[in-house]
Structures are given as C-alpha cells and as structure tokens.
TIVO-185132 format. One line per 10 residues: number of its first residue (from 1); for each residue y, x, z of C-alpha. Coordinates in nm, 4 decimals. Layout:
<rs>
NUM	Y X Z; ...
</rs>
This chain:
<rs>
1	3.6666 -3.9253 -14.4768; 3.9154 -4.2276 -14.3289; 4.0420 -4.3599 -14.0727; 3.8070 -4.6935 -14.1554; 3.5036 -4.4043 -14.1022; 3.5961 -4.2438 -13.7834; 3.4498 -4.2555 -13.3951; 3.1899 -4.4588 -13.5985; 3.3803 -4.7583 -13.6799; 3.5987 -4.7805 -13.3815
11	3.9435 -4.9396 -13.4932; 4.1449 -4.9446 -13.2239; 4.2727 -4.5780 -13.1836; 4.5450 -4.5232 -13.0039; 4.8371 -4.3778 -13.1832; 5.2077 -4.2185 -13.1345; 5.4349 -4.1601 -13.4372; 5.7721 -4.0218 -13.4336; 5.9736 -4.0589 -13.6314; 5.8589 -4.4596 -13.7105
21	6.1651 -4.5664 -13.8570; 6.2255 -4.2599 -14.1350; 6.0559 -4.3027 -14.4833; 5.7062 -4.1557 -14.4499; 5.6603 -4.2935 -14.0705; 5.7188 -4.6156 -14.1313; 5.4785 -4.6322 -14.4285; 5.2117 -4.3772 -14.2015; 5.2459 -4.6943 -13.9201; 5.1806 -4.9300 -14.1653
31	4.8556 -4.7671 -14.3091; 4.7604 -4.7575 -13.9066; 4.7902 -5.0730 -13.8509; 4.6498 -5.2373 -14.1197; 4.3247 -5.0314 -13.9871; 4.3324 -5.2335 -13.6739; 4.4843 -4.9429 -13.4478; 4.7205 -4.9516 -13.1778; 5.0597 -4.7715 -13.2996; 5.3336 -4.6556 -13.0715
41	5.6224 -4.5947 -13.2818; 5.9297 -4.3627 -13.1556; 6.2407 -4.2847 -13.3232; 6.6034 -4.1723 -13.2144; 6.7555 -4.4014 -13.5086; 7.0442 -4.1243 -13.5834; 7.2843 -4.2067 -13.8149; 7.2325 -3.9282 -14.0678; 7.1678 -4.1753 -14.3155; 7.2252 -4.5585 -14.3354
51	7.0552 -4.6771 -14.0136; 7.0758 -5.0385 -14.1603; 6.7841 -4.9039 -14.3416; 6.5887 -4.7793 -14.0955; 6.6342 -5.1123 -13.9150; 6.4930 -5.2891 -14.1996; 6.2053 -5.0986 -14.2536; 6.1213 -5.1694 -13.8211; 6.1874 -5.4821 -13.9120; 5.9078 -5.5123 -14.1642
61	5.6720 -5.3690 -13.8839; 5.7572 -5.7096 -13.6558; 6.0685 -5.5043 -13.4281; 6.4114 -5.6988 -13.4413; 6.7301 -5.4864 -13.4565; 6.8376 -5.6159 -13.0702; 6.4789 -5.5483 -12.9761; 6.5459 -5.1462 -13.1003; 6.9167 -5.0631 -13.0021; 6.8575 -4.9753 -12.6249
71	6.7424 -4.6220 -12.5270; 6.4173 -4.5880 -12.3522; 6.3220 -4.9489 -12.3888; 5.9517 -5.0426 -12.5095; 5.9887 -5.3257 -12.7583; 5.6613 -5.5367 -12.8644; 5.6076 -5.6091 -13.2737; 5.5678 -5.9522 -13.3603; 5.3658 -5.9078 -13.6747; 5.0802 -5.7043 -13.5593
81	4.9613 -5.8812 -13.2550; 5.1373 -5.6411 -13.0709; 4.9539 -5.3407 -13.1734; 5.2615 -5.2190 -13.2811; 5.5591 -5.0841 -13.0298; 5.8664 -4.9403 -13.0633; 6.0746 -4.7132 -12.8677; 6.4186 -4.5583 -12.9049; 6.4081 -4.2037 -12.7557; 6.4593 -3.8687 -12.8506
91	6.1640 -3.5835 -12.8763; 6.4133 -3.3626 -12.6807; 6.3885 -3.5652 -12.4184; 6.2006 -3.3733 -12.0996; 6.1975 -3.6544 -11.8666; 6.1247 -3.9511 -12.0544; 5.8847 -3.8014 -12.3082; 5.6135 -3.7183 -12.0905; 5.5713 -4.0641 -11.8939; 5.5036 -4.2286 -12.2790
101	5.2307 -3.9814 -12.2675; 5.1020 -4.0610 -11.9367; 5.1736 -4.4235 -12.0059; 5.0020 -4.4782 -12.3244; 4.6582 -4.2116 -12.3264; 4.7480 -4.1323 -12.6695; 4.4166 -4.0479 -12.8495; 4.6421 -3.8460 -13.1951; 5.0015 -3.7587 -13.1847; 5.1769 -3.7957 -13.5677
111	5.5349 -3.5841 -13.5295; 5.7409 -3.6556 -13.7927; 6.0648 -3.7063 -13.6292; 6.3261 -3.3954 -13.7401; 6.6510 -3.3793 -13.8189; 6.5934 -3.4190 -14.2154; 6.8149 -3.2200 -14.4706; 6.8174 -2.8938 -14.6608; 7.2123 -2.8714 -14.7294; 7.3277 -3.0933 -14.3994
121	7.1563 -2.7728 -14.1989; 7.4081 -2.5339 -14.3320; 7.6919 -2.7277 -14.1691; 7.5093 -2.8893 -13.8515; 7.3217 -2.6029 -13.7104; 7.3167 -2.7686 -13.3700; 7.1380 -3.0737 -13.4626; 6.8576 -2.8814 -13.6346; 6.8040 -2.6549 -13.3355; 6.8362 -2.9678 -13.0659
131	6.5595 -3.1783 -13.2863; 6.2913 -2.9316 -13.4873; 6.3127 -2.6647 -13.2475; 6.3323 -2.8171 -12.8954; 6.2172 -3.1529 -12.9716; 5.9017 -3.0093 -13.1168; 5.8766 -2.7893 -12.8344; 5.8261 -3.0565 -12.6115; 5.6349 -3.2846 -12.8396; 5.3466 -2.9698 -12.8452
141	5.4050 -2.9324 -12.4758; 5.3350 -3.2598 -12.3834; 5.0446 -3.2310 -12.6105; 4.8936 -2.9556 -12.4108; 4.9326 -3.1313 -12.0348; 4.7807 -3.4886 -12.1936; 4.4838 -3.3152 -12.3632; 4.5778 -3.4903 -12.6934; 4.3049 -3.4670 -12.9479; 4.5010 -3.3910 -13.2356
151	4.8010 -3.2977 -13.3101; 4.9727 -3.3557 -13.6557; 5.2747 -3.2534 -13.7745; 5.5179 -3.2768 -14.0797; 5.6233 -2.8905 -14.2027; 5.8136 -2.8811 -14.5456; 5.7230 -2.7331 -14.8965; 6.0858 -2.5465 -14.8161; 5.9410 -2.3088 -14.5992; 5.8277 -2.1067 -14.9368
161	6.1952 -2.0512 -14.9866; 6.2188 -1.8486 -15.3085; 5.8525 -1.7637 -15.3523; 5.8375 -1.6599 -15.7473; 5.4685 -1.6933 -15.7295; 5.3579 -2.0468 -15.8012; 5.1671 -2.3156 -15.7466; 5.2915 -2.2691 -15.3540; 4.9400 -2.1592 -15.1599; 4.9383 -2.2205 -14.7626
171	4.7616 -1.7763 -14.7354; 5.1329 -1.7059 -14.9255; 5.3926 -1.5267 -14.7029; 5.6632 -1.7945 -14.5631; 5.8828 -1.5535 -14.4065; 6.2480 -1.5772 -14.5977; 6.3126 -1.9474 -14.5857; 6.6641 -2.0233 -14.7398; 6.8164 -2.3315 -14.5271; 6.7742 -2.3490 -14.1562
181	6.5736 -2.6812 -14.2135; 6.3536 -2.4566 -14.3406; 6.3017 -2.1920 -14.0898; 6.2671 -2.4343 -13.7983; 5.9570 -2.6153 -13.9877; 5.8475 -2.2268 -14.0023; 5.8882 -2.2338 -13.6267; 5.7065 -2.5534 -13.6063; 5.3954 -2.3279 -13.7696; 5.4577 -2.0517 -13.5587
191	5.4571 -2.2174 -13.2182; 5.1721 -2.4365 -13.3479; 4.9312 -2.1489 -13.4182; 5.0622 -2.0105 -13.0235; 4.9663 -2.3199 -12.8840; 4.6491 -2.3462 -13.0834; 4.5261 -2.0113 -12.9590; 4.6714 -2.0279 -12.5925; 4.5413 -2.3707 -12.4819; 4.2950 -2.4948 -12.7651
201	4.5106 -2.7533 -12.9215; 4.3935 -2.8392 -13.2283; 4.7084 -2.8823 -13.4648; 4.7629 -2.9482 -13.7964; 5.0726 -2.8827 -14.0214; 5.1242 -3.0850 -14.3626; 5.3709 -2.9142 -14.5934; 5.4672 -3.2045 -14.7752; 5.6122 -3.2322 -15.1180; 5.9303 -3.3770 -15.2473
211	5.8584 -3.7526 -15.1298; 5.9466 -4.0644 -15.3271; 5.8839 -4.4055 -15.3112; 5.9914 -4.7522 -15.2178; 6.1706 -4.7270 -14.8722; 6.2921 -4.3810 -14.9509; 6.6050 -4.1932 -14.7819; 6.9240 -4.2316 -14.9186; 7.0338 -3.8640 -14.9421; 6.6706 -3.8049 -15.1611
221	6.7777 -3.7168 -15.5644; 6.5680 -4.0323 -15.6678; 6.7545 -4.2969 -15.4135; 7.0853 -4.0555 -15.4702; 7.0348 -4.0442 -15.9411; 6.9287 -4.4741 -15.8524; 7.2589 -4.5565 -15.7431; 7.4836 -4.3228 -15.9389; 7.2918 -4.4957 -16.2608; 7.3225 -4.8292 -16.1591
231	7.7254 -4.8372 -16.0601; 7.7729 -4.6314 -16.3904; 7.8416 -4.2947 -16.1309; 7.8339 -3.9365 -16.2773; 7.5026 -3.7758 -16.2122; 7.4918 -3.4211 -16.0429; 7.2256 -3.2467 -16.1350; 7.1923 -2.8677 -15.9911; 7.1023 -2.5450 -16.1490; 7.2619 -2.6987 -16.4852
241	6.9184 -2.8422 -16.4960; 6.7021 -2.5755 -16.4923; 6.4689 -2.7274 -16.1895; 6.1464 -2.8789 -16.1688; 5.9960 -3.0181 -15.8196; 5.6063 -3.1675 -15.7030; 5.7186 -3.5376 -15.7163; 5.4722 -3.6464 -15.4492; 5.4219 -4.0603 -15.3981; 5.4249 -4.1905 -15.0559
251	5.1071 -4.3110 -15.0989; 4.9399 -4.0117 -15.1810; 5.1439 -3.8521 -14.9111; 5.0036 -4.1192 -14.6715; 4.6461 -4.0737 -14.7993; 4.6645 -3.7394 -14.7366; 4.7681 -3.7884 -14.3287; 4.4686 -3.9962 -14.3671; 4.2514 -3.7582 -14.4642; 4.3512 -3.5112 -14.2357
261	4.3056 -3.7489 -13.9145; 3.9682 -3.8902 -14.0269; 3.8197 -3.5044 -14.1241; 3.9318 -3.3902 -13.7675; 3.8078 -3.7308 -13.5979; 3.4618 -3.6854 -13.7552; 3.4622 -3.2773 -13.7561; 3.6044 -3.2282 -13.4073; 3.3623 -2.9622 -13.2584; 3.3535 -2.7572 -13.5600
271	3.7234 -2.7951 -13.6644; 3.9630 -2.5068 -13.6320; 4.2338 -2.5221 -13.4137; 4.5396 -2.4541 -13.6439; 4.5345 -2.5855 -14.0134; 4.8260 -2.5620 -14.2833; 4.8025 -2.7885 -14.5853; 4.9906 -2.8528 -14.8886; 5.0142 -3.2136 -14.9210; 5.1870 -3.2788 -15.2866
281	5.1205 -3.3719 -15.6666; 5.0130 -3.0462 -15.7429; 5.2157 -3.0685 -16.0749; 5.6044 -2.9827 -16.1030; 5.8067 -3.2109 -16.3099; 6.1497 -3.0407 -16.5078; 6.4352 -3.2982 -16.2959; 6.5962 -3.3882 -16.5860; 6.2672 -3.5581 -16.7012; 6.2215 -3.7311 -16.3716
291	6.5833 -3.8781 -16.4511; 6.5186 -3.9662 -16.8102; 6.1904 -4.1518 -16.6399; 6.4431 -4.3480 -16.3986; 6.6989 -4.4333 -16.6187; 6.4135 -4.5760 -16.8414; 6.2947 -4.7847 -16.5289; 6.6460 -4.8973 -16.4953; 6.7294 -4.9546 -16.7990; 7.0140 -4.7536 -16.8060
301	7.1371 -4.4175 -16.9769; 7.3062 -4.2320 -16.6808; 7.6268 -3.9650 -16.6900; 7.4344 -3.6408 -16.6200; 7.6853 -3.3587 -16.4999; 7.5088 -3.0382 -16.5199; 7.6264 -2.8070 -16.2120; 7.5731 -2.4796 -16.0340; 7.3000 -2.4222 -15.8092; 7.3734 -2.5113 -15.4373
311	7.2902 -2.3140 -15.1336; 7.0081 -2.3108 -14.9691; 6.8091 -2.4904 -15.2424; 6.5257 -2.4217 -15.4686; 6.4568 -2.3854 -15.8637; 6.0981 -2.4738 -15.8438; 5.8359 -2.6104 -15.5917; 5.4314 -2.6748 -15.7072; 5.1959 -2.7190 -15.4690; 4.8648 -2.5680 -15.4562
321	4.6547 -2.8456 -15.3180; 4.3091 -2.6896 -15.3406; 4.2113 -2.6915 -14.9495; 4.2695 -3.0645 -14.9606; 4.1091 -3.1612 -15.2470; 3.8195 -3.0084 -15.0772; 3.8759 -3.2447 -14.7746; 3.8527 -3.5619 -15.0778; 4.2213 -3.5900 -15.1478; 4.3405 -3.6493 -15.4730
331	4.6967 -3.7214 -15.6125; 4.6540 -4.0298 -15.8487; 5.0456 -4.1815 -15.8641; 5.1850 -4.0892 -16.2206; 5.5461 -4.0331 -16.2044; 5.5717 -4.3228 -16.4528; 5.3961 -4.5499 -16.2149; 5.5789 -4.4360 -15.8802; 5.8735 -4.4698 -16.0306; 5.8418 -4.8371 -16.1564
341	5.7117 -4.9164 -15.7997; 6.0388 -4.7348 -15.6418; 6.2835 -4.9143 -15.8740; 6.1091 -5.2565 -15.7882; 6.2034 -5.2155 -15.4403; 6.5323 -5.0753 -15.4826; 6.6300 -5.3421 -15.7265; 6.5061 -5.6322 -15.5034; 6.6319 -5.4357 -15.1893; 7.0062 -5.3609 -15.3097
351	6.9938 -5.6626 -15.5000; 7.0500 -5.4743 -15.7969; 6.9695 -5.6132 -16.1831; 6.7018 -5.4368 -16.3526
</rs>
C-alpha cells in the first residue's frame, strides 16, 4: 500500500514534516511531493552540522536561503507550484506551533526534527532535553487538540542500547539505552503509547537504521570515512574494528514512511493506535567492510586507525524487520549500489575527483 493508493486516489494530502531540511526529511518531502501532495516543511536550521547543507538541500525543494533565514516566516517553493512551504521554527515552540496547526488542517504529521547525535548528547544534555523531549511534547500535544489523523514519528535503532540478542525485535525490552539520544527517542515511545491510549491518537514510531545516502549528515561514519579518504585523513574506526551496523538506504528508509502512511490511510478504522517498527536492511555489515566498499567507490585506499570503543556507542545493530515486511516493505539497496549512488553525489557535491 502507497501513498499513490490512498483516500482512493486523492493526491493532494495535506502534509507537515519537521525536520525538512535534515537528511531523511528532505528526501521524505521530496517523495511527497512528487505524489502531488501539499508539504509544509519546518525546521529550526541549527548549526549542529554544516547548515550550508541543509540550505542546499531546501534549495533543491524550490526555498532560497533569504527566503529561510527569518524565524516564523512562511516561505512559498518555487519548484513545486507551491505545494511546497517552508518555515523556520522550533517544535518547542508553544505559541507559534499551534497556529501552523490551526492554519494549515494538517491531514498527517511526519516528526523528524531532534536534536541528532549519539556522542554530542553526552556533552549537550540541554539541547537533547529542549528538542526530543519538549519539542515532541508539544508536537503530540498539538496533535491531540487538531485531531490529526496520524501521527508519525522518527525513534532510533539506539534505543536497544546493548541488547546481546539480535536481529533487534520491536516485543524486545528497550529499557537501558546507553546515550541520552537514546533514552529521549525511548521517551518519544513512551509518551506516544500515553497519548495513544488517553485520547485515541493513532501514532506510529519508526526505529530507523543507520541511514546513508546522497544528502547525508556530515557527522554520519560514511560522509565522516568520505572525506578523511579523499584529503588522504587518518580513518578512526571504533572498537578496533570489531563493529558491524544495518546500513539502511534512504530510499528504503523513505519507502518504508511510505508504507506506513498508505497502510494507516487505507486501514484507519481497524488500525491500532500505537505501532513500533523497525525500519532497516535487516542485515548487519562488519564496518571495516563498509569502508573497504567506499574506498573502492572512491578509488582510494584510506589510513584506517583502529581505536577504542567510545561511550555511549554500540558493537552491533540488525534489525528485525518482519512486521514490515508483512505491511509489503522490502529492503532492495545493496550496500554496493548505495554506496556508488552516495559517492556520486558527494563527488559532484564537494566537487571532489572520483
């Protein structure tokens, strides 16, 4: 089930999506739009990565860098006959939040704007509790008084912390997360299933899967191992190597929000109110081998540095993706194929020689 399937062909939805300018929301708004729907796109543009590069990748969805810098200001796209708006605001905020919702009827609500980061938590505790904690808070909130259909939201594979039992399942226990990233997307599940019993909101929470791809974040090991290899930079890798992660493609990733929207949009009276899936390859690759893979791409052998495990991270993640595979999902992006498509774009993007 799609989006090109539900409310029996009806293509002009009305969506929000926070979190538009970070890697998967900017690919999620253009999937939406290319489905004819209407797309409001909101994102605080932080600076915990290059915000150069989130101003590209609005820019590829028809919103200038002038039209984005102001607070609070509705800009109009000028690719997608203005189906597509942006706004600059925070989730956190209580007063301005709510009249977008009252504005704007939003038929599904897409939250993935967080503060992003499994290592930058330990530091900036603040920023995680301001963001995933209150920001969610009154993105759910808002949900409730606006009788939004749907609500989906982006959890994290990290919330398994040091589960030894693998491949990751959504009925295992999630209760010792090891970064504070990770416990708020815990909190995200916990005050999801509250709402969902309370008041009826039907929510959804995708534990996605280390996410790669072209338009990636900076601080991600595949954009981070890209640039070491290309300016001839030592490569750290942690755990002296002995790690393996569910290299998911964004498209996958994408099809998978798809999924999710279009099984609730055509399900809706018999749908559940609170859902957890694993969104991810559903096969763990050893790190080393997804470097080997890259510097192939590249064309360059790389200085690997093999260090000591850091805190808060993980020796292995795998999800279990049975539940959605039910729903019609499947992961079909080989690492060998993602990875040529990510290196295209990063070569042509940092103007770098293949």
């Amino acid at each position: 089930m799609t989006l090109n399937t539900i409310e029996l062909g009806r293509n002009n939805l009305n969506f929000l999506v926070t979190g538009a300018a970070g890697f998967i929301g900017f690919h999620l708004c253009q999937n939406l739009l290319s489905k004819g729907h209407m797309v409001l796109g909101l994102d605080n543009l932080n600076d915990y990565y290059d915000v150069q590069l989130k101003y590209a990748r609005l820019n590829e969805l028809g919103i200038y860098q002038n039209d984005a810098t102001y607070f609070n200001k509705v800009s109009t796209g000028k690719i997608f006959n203005e189906r597509f708006s942006f706004i600059r605001c925070n989730i956190e905020d209580r007063e301005n939040l709510p009249k977008l919702f009252d504005m704007y009827k939003f038929d599904f609500v897409i939250n993935l704007a967080a503060q992003a980061g499994v290592r930058y938590s330990i530091e900036n505790p603040e920023t995680y509790v301001d963001s995933n904690l209150v920001g969610f808070a009154n993105i759910i909130e808002c949900c409730r008084n606006y009788n939004i259909r749907h609500l989906v939201y982006a959890s994290s594979s990290s919330v398994y912390g040091e589960n030894a039992k693998v491949p990751f399942n959504t009925e295992d226990r999630a209760d010792y997360p090891v970064s504070l990233y990770a416990a708020t997307k815990r909190c995200n599940e916990l005050m999801a299933y509250t709402y969902s019993h309370l008041y009826g909101i039907r929510t959804t929470g995708l534990r996605f899967f280390t996410v790669y791809g072209p338009w990636g974040r900076p601080d991600m090991a595949p954009m981070l191992f890209a640039n070491a290899i290309s300016n001839n930079e030592r490569i750290r890798i942690f755990n002296n190597g002995n790690m393996s992660r569910d290299f998911t493609y964004i498209d996958d990733i994408i099809k998978g929000i798809e999924i999710v929207i279009g099984y609730h949009a055509a399900n809706s009276n018999h749908h559940p109110g609170f859902r957890i899936f694993n969104i991810g390859n559903g096969h763990p690759e050893k790190l080393l081998d997804f470097v080997e893979t890259l510097e192939s791409s590249l064309g360059i052998v790389g200085d690997k540095e093999l260090i000591a495990m850091q805190p808060g991270d993980v020796t292995k993640t795998w999800a279990d993706i049975i539940e959605m595979e039910k729903l019609g999902y499947r992961s079909t992006t080989s690492i060998n194929d993602g990875i040529g498509k990510f290196v295209n774009w990063y070569s042509n993007y940092y103007n770098k020689e293949k």
